[in-house]
C-alpha positions in Angstrom: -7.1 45.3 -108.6 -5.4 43.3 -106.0 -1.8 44.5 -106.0 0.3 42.3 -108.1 3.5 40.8 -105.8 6.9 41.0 -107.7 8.2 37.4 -109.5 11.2 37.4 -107.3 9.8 37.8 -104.0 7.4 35.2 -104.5 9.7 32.9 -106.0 11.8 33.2 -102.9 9.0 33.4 -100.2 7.9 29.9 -101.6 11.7 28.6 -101.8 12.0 29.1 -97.9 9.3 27.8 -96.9 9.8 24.9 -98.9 13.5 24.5 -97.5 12.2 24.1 -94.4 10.9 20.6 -94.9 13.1 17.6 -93.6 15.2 16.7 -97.1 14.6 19.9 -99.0 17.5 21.9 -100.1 17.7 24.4 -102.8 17.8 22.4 -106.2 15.1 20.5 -104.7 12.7 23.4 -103.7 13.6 24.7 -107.5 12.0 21.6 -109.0 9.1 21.8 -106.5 8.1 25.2 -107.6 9.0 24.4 -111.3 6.4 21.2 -111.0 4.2 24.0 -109.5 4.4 22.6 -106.0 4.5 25.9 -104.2 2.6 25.6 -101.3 3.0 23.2 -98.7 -0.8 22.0 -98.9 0.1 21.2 -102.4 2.5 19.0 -101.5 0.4 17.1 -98.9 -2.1 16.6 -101.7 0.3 15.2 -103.8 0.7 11.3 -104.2 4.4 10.1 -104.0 4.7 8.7 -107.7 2.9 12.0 -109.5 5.4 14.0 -107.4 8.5 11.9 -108.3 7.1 12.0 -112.0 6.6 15.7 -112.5 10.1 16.7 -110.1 12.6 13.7 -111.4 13.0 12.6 -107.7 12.8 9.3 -106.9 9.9 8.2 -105.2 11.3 7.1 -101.8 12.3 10.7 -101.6 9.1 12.0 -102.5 7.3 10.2 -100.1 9.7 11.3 -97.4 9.0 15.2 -98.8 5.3 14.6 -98.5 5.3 12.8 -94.9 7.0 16.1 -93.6 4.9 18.2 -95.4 1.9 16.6 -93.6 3.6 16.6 -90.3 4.2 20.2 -90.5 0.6 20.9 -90.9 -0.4 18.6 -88.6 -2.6 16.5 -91.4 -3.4 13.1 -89.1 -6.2 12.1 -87.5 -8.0 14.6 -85.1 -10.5 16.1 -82.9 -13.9 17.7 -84.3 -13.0 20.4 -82.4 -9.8 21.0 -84.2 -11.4 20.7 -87.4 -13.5 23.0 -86.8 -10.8 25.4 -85.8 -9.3 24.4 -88.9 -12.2 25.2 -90.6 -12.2 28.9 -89.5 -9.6 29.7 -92.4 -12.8 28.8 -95.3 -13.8 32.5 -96.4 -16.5 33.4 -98.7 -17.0 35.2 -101.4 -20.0 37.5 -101.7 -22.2 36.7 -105.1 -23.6 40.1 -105.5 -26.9 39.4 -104.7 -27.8 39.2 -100.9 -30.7 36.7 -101.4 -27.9 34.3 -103.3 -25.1 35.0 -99.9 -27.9 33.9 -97.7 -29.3 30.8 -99.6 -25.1 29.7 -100.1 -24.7 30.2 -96.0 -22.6 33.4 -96.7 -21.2 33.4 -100.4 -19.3 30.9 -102.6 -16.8 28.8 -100.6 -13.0 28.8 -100.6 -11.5 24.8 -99.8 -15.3 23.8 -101.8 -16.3 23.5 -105.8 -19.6 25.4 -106.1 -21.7 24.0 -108.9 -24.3 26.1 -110.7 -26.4 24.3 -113.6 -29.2 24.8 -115.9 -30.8 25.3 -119.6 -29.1 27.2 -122.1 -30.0 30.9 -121.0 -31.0 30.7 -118.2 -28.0 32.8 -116.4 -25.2 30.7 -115.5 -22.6 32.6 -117.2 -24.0 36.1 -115.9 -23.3 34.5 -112.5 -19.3 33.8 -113.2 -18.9 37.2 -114.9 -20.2 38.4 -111.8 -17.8 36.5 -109.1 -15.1 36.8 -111.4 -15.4 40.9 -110.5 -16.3 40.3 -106.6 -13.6 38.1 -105.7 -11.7 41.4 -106.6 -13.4 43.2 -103.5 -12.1 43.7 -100.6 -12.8 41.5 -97.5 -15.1 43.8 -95.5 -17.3 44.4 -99.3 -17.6 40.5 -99.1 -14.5 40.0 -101.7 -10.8 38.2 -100.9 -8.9 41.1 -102.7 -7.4 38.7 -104.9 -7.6 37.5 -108.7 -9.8 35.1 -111.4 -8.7 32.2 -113.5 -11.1 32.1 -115.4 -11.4 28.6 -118.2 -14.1 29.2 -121.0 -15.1 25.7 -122.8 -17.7 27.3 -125.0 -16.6 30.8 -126.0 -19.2 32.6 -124.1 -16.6 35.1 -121.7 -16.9 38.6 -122.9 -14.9 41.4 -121.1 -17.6 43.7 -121.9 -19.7 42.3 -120.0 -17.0 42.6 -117.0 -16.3 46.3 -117.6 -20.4 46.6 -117.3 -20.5 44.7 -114.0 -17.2 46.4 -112.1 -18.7 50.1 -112.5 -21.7 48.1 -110.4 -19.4 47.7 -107.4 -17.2 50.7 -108.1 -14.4 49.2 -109.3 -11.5 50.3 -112.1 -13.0 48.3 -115.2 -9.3 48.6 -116.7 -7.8 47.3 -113.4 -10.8 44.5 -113.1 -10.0 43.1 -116.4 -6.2 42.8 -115.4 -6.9 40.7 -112.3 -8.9 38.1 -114.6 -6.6 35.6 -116.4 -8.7 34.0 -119.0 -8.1 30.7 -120.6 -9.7 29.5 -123.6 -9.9 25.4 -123.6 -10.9 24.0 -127.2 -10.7 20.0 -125.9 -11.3 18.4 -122.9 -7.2 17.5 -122.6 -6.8 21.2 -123.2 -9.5 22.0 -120.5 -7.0 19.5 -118.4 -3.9 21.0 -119.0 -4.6 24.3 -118.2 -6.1 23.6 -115.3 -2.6 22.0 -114.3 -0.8 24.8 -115.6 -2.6 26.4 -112.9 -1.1 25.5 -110.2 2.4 27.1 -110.8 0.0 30.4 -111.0 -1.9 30.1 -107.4 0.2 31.9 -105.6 2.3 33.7 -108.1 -1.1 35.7 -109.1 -2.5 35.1 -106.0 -5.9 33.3 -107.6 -9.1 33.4 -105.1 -11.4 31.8 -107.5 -11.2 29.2 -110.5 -14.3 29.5 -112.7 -14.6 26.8 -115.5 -17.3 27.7 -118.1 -18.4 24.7 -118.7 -17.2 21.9 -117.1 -18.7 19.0 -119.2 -19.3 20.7 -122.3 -15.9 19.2 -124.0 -16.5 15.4 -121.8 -19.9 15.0 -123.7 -18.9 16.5 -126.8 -15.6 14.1 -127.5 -16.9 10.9 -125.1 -20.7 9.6 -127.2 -21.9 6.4 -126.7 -22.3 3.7 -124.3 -18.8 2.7 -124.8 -17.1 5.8 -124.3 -19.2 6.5 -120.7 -16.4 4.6 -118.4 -13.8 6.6 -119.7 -15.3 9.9 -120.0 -16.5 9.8 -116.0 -12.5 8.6 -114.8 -11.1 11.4 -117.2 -13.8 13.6 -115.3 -13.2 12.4 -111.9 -9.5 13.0 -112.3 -10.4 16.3 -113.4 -12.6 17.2 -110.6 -10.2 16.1 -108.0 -7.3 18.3 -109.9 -9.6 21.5 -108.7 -10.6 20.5 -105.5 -6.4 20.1 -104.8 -5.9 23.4 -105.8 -9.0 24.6 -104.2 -8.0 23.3 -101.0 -4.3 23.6 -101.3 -4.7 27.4 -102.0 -8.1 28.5 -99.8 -9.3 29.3 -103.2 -13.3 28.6 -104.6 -14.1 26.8 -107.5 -17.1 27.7 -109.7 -18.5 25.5 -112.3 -21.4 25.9 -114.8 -23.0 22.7 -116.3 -25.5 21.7 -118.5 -28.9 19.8 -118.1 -30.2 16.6 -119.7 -33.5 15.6 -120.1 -34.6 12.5 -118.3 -37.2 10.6 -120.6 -39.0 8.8 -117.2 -39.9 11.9 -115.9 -44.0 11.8 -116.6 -44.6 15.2 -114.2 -42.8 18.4 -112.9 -39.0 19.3 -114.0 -37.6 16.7 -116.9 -34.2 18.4 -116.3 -30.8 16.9 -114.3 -27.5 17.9 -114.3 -25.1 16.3 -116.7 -22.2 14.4 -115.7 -24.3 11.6 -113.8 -23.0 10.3 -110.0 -19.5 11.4 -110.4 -20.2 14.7 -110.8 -23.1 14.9 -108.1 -20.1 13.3 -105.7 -17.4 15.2 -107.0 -18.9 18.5 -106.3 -19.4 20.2 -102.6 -22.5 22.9 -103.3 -25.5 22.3 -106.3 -27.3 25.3 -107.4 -30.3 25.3 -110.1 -30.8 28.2 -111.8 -33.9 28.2 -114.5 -36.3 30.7 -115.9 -39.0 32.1 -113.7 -42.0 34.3 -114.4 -41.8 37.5 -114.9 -38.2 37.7 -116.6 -36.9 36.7 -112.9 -34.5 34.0 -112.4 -35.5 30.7 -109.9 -31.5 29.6 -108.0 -32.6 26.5 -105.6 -29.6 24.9 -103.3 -30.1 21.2 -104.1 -27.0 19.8 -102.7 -24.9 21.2 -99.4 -23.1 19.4 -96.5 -24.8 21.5 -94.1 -27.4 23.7 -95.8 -30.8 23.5 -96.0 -32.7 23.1 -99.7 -34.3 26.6 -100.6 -35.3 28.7 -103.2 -34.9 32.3 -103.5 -35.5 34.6 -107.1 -33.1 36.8 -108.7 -33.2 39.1 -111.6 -30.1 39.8 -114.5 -30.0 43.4 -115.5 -26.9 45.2 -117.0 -25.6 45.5 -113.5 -25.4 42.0 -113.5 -27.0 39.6 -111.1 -29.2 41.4 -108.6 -31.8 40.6 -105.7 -35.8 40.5 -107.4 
């Protein structure tokens, strides 16, 4: 397991770097990091009136905070070139099947939200049981050497299943289990408010990987109708762009598993697509489908990437877990 860092040190590691800023001093950094603010990434991701809410600093202030915050990190307009340099610090996290690595351009993305969907069955939660173990790795085994928050919508996590999977890669199963932190959400508020709860626990627990289980199940279960749809997608693109801050404000992945609908129009080949119409398709960085396949094997095609081609590759699900066909 990634080895834990003690309360105090982090606590104080953050408060420095946060007293560094131009109109930071000690009670300030304190509310920061209370407000889970811990990172200066965080901060630049911040809007002035949700940081002057959640620290009880006026906004002026706030916005002064955030403008140093940004010119500290150098977050203005600039070249490709540096942005691609910037770019260098996206790692990737190995999925446990080669096949899978290659078809994702290396593994699952840090600074992204990977999206894996599909029919009921068909091996979406195998796969987050799975990188909720890898992440654990270390870098040269394709891992970050860090931990899993891991946010279960439908009841389906089973710390069995992890034990099974971390003897795969020759890990301690006791010591895997401890670097999972495992959320149970029973509405979509509660989905929410974990998820913000989070971010005081980024760096504290040093999380490499936020897996939500699934993502929509809650949205279409409390939003029916016609009526409802306008709130449901703003209350779900508020939610999507809560993960990508942390995502990107901590070099940390996002996984999410969602659910298919059937499209009645659809006359010949697949009926199925994603749930959670455009604002989910936008909100998301990387689209996987994962459906059943002949022979007990599993089809994972890459349907959406910035850069990446659209391909196909075939895995099976064993009790190692997810493995190359």
């Amino acid at each position: 397991m990634p080895e834990e860092k003690d309360e105090e040190q982090v606590q104080e590691e953050i408060s420095d770097d946060l007293t560094e800023l131009e109109g930071v001093g000690p009670v300030t950094a304190k509310r920061l990091i209370g407000a889970g603010y811990t990172t200066l990434e965080s901060l630049v991701l911040a809007t002035s009136s949700e940081l002057a809410a959640a620290t009880g600093i006026t906004e002026s202030a706030a916005r002064k905070i955030i403008a140093a915050a940004r010119k500290r990190l150098n977050v203005e307009v600039m070249s490709a070139y540096d942005y691609y340099l910037q770019r260098k610090s996206v790692q990737r996290i190995t999925t446990g099947s080669r096949k899978l690595d290659d078809l994702l351009g290396g593994g699952i993305e840090t600074q992204a939200i990977t999206e894996i969907y599909g029919p009921y069955g068909s091996g979406k939660t195998q796969l987050c049981h799975q990188v909720a173990v890898t992440v654990q790795l270390p870098p040269e085994k394709g891992g970050l050497g860090r931990t899993t928050l891991f946010i279960d919508t439908e009841g389906t996590f089973r710390p069995e299943r992890i034990v099974q999977i971390a003897e795969r890669f020759e890990l301690d199963s006791e010591e895997a289990l401890k670097a999972i932190l495992y959320a149970r959400a029973f509405t979509s508020d509660h989905q929410m408010i974990v998820t913000e709860k989070a971010e005081s626990l980024m760096k504290e627990r040093d999380i490499g990987i936020i897996i939500v289980d699934s993502l929509i199940s809650h949205f279409r279960g409390e939003y029916v109708g016609r009526e409802s749809l306008a709130a449901r997608q703003q209350k779900l693109n508020r939610y999507l762009h809560k993960l990508l801050k942390l995502a990107l404000g901590y070099n940390a992945a996002v996984l999410v598993t969602n659910q298919v609908v059937a499209d009645p129009g659809t006359f010949f080949g697949d009926p199925n697509k994603p749930a959670g119409g455009h604002v989910l398709g936008h909100g998301v960085t990387a689209r996987l489908y994962i459906r059943r396949a002949k022979k007990g094997l599993r089809q994972i095609t890459l349907v959406k990437s910035p850069y990446l081609p659209e391909a196909s590759i075939e895995v099976k699900i064993t009790e190692r877990g997810v493995e190359d066909a």
